[in-house]
C-alpha positions in Angstrom: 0.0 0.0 0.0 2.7 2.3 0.9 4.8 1.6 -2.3 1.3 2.2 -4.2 1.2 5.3 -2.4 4.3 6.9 -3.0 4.3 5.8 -7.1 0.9 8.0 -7.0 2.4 10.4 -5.1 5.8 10.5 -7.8 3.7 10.4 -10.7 1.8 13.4 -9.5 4.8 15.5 -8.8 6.7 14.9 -12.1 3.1 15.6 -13.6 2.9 19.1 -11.9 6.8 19.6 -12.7 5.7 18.8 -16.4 3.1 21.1 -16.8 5.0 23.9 -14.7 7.7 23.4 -17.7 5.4 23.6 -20.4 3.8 26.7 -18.8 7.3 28.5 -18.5 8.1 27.5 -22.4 4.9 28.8 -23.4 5.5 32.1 -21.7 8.7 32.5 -23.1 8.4 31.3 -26.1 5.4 31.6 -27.6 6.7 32.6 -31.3 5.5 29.7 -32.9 2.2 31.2 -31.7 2.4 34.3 -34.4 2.1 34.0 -38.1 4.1 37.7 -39.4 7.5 38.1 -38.5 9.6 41.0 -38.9 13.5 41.8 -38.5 14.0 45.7 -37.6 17.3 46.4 -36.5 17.8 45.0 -33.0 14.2 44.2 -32.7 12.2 40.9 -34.3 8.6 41.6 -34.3 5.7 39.0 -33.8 1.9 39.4 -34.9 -0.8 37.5 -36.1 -1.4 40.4 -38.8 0.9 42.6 -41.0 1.8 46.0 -39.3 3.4 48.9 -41.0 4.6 52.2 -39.7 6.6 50.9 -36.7 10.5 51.9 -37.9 9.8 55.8 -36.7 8.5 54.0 -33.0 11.3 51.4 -32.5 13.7 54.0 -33.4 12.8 56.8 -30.4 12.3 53.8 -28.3 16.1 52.8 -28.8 17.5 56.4 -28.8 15.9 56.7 -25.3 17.5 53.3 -24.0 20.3 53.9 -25.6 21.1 56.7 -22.8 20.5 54.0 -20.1 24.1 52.7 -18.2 22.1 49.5 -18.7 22.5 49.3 -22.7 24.0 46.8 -24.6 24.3 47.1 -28.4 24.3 43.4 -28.9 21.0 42.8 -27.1 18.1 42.1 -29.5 14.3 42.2 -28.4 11.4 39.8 -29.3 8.3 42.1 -29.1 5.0 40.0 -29.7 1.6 42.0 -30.2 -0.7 39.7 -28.5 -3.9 41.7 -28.5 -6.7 39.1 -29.0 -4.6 36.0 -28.6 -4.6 32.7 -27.0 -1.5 34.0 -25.8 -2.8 36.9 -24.0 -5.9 35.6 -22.1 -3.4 32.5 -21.3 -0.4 35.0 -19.1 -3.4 37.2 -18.2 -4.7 33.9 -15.8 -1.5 33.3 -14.7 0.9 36.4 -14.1 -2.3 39.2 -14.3 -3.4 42.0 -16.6 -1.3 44.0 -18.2 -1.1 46.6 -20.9 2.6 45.8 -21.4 4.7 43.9 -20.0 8.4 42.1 -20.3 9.9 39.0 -19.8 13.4 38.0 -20.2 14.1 39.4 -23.7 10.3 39.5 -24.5 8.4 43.1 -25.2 4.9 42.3 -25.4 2.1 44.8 -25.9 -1.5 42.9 -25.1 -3.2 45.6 -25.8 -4.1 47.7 -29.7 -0.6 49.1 -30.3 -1.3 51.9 -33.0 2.7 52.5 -34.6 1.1 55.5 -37.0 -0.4 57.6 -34.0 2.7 56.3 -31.1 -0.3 54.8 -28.8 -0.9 51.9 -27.1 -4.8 52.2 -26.3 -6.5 49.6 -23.6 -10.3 49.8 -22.6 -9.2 52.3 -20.0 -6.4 53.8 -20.5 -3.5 54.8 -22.7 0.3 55.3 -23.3 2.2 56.1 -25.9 4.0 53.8 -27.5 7.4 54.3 -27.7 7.6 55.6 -24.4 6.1 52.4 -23.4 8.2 50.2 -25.6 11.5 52.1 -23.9 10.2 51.0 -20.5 9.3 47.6 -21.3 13.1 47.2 -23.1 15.0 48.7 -19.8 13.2 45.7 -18.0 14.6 43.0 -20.3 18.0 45.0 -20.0 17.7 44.4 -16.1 17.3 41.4 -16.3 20.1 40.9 -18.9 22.6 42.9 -16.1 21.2 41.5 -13.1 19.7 38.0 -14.1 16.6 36.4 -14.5 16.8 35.4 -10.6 17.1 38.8 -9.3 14.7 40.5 -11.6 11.4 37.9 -12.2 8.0 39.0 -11.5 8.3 37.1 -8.1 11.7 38.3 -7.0 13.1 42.0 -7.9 14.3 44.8 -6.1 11.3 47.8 -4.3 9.4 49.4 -7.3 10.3 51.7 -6.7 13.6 51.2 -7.8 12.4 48.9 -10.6 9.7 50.7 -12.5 11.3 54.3 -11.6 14.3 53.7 -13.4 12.5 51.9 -16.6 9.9 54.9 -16.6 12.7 57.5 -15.9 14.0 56.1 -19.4 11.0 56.2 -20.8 11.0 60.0 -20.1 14.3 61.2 -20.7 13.0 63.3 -24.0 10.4 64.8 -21.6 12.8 65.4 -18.8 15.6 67.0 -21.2 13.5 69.8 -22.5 14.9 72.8 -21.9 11.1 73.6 -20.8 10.8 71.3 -18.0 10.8 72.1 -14.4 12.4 69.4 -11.8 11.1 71.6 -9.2 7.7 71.7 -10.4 7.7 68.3 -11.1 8.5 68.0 -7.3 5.9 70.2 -6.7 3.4 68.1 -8.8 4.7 65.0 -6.8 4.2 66.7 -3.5 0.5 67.6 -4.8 -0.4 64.1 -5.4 1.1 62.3 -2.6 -1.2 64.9 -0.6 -4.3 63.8 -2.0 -3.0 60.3 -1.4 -3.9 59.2 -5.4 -3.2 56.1 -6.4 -3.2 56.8 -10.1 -2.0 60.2 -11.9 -3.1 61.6 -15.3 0.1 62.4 -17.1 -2.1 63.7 -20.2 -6.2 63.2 -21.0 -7.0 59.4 -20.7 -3.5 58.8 -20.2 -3.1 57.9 -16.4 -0.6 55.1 -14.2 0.6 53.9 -10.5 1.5 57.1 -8.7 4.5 54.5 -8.1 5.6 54.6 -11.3 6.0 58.8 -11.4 7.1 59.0 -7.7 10.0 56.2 -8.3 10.6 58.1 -11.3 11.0 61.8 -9.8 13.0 59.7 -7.2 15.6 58.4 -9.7 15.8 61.8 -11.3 17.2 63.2 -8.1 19.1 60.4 -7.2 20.9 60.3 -10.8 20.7 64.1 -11.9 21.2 65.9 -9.1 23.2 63.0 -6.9 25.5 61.8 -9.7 24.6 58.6 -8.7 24.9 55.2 -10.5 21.9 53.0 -11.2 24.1 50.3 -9.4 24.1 52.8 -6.4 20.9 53.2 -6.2 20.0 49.7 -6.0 22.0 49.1 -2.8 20.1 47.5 -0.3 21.1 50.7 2.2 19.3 53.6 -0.1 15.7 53.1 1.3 12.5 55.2 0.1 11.6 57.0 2.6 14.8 58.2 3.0 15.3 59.4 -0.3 11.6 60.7 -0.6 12.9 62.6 2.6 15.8 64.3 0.9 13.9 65.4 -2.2 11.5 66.9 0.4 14.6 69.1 1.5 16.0 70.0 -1.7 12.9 71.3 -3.0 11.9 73.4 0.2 15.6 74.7 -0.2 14.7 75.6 -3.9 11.2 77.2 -2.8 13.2 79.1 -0.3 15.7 80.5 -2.7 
C-alpha cells in the first residue's frame, strides 16, 4: 500500500513539474504562436497580422534606452503584439493583466498598439508607445545585467527602484526639454502624494501607478542631481523613505531660494 502510495504520489509531482515546464516555455516562447515576423534592426517583431509604420517608434524607443548605463548594443528584443490571442488571455490567468509587459528578452504589448499615432490604447487607459516600448526594453536589460533570478515577476528589487528607473528612461526626452521644471515636477509629486492618489493623469486618458512617477522623480534626483549610479541606487542601504525625505529638503531649499 505504501509503495502504491508513494508511485501515485511520484507520478503526481513529475506531472505538476511537467506542466509547470510547459507553462514557463509557453510564456517565453510563444513565437510559434504568431504568423508575421519581422527583423528591424535590433528588434524581431511578432503578430498575427501585418503591421506597418513601426520603424519611426522602434527608433525613439532605442535612442531613449540607448542613454541608459544598462545598454548593450548586442541585445536584440522579441516584441509580440498579442492583442486578442490565445496568448494573452493565457499570461493574463497566470501572471495578471497588463497593458505591457516584459519577460526575459520578451516586449509584449497585449493591448491595440497603434505605430502611425505612437499609442498603445486599452479599454481604459492609454500610453504612448514608444515611451512604453522604452520601459518595457530597460526591464529585459535588467534582467540581462542583473539576471533572471534577481529580476522575475516574483523576485526584484522595491518598485520603486524597478519601474522608476524603466519609466525615468522612458521620459528622458520629456525630462531634457529645456522647458521642463524638476522643481515643479516635485511640486506636482508633493500635490499628489497629498491627495494620497493612487493613479495620476500624465495627459487626458492617459493615467498610471503614482508608483511609477514617484519612483521616477526619485531616480531623477538620485541620478541628476546626486551623480549617482543605477548600481548605487539599488543598494540595499538607499531606502524610500529616505530618499523621498531628501527630495523633500531639496525642494523646500529651492522654494526658499
Amino acid at each position: 500500500m505504501k509503495k502504491h502510495l508513494k508511485r501515485i504520489l511520484i507520478g503526481a509531482s513529475m506531472s505538476l513539474m511537467a506542466v509547470f515546464g510547459f507553462l514557463i516555455i509557453f510564456i517565453l516562447y510563444p513565437n510559434n504562436l504568431f504568423a508575421k515576423r519581422t527583423n528591424y534592426k535590433g528588434f524581431k517583431i511578432y503578430a498575427t497580422t501585418a503591421i506597418g509604420n513601426y520603424e519611426k517608434i522602434l527608433d525613439e524607443a532605442e535612442m531613449l534606452v540607448k542613454r541608459s548605463e544598462l545598454y548593450d548594443s548586442n541585445y536584440t528584443y522579441d516584441i509580440f503584439l498579442t492583442n486578442e490571442t490565445f496568448y494573452k488571455d493565457i499570461t493574463f490567468r497566470l501572471l495578471g493583466p497588463a497593458m505591457a509587459r516584459s519577460i526575459d528578452n520578451n516586449v509584449i504589448l497585449n493591448v491595440k498598439a497603434d505605430f502611425k499615432n505612437d499609442l498603445l490604447e486599452g479599454a481604459r487607459n492609454k500610453r504612448d508607445l514608444s515611451k512604453t516600448i522604452a520601459h518595457e526594453m530597460v526591464h529585459c536589460l535588467q534582467v540581462n545585467k542583473y539576471g533572471l533570478l534577481k529580476f522575475n515577476p516574483l523576485v526584484h528589487p522595491p518598485l520603486w527602484k524597478l519601474e522608476g528607473y524603466a519609466e525615468y528612461i522612458a521620459c528622458l526626452e520629456e525630462i531634457s526639454s529645456s522647458a521642463y521644471s524638476f522643481t515643479q515636477t516635485v511640486r506636482t509629486l508633493k500635490d499628489y502624494q497629498q491627495k494620497r492618489l493612487e493613479w495620476v493623469e500624465s495627459k487626458p486618458g492617459h493615467s498610471d501607478p503614482i508608483i511609477y512617477f514617484k519612483g521616477r522623480v526619485m531616480m531623477e534626483y538620485l541620478i541628476n542631481k546626486k551623480g549617482m549610479s543605477y548600481d548605487q541606487i539599488l543598494s540595499d542601504t538607499i531606502k524610500e523613505d529616505a530618499v523621498y525625505k531628501q527630495l523633500g529638503d531639496w525642494y523646500a531649499s529651492q522654494v526658499k531660494n
